[in-house]
N, C-alpha and C positions, 0 to 999 in steps of 0.2 A: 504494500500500500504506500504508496507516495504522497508524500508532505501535499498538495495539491489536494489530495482526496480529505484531509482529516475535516475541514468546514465543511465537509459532504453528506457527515455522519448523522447528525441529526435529519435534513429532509429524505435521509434513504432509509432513517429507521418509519419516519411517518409513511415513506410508499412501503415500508414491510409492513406495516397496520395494517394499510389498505387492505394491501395485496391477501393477507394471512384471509379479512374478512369476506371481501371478494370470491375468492377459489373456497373457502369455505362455506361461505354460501352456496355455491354452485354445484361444490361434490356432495354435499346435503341435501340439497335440493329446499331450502328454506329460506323465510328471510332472514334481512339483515337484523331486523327487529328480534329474533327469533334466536339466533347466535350471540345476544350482547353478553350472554353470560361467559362468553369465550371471556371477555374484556381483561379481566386478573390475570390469568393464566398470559394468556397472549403477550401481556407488557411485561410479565415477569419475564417470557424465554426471550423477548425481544431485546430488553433493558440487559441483562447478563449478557446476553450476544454481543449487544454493544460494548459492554464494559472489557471484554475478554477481548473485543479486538484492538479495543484504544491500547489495554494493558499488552497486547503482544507489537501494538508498532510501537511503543514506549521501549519494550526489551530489544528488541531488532535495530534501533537508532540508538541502543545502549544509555537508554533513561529510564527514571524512576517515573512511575505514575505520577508522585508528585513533583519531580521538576517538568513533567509532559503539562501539565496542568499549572503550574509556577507557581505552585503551592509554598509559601512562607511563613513559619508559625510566627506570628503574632505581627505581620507587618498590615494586616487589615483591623480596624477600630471593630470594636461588636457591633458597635452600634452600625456601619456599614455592612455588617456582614447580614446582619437582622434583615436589614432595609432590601438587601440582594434577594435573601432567601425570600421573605414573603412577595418580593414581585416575580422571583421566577414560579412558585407555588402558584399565585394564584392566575400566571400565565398558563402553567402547565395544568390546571385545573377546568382555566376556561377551555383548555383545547379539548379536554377530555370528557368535559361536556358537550361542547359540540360535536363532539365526532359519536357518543354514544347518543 
């Protein structure tokens, strides 16, 4: 995987969502309505899949997950860290609302 693909990683896991509900509706023969209960499961094997592969091009370019990520203890304030997490939350919240 080349440096080029890593901002790739996110819109390829949303067409793996699709894709998972998509083809599973069709091999079922159901709806979309009808599979939401895939939804847990599906972001669980999707979300590891991602991680395992960000975590293997981090080993392959001989970095640690956290310098791949430029993770420094304590050089971000809580208070910014707080303010990050609850807008990525409630971004990643609203998408997941709209998509079920």
């Amino acid at each position: 995987m080349k440096s080029k693909l890593l901002p790739l990683m996110l819109p390829l896991r949303s067409l793996i969502f699709i894709l998972i509900f998509t083809v599973g509706a069709a091999v079922t023969g159901k709806k979309l309505e009808d599979i939401s209960t895939w939804w847990s499961p599906a972001c669980t094997l999707v979300n590891l899949l991602t991680i395992l592969l960000v975590v293997l091009y981090a080993k392959k370019n001989g970095q640690s997950y956290r310098e791949l990520m430029n993770f420094k203890k304590g050089a971000a304030s809580v208070k910014h860290t707080v303010i990050a997490v609850v807008i990525i939350a409630a971004v990643g919240m609203s998408g997941m609302y709209m998509a079920a």
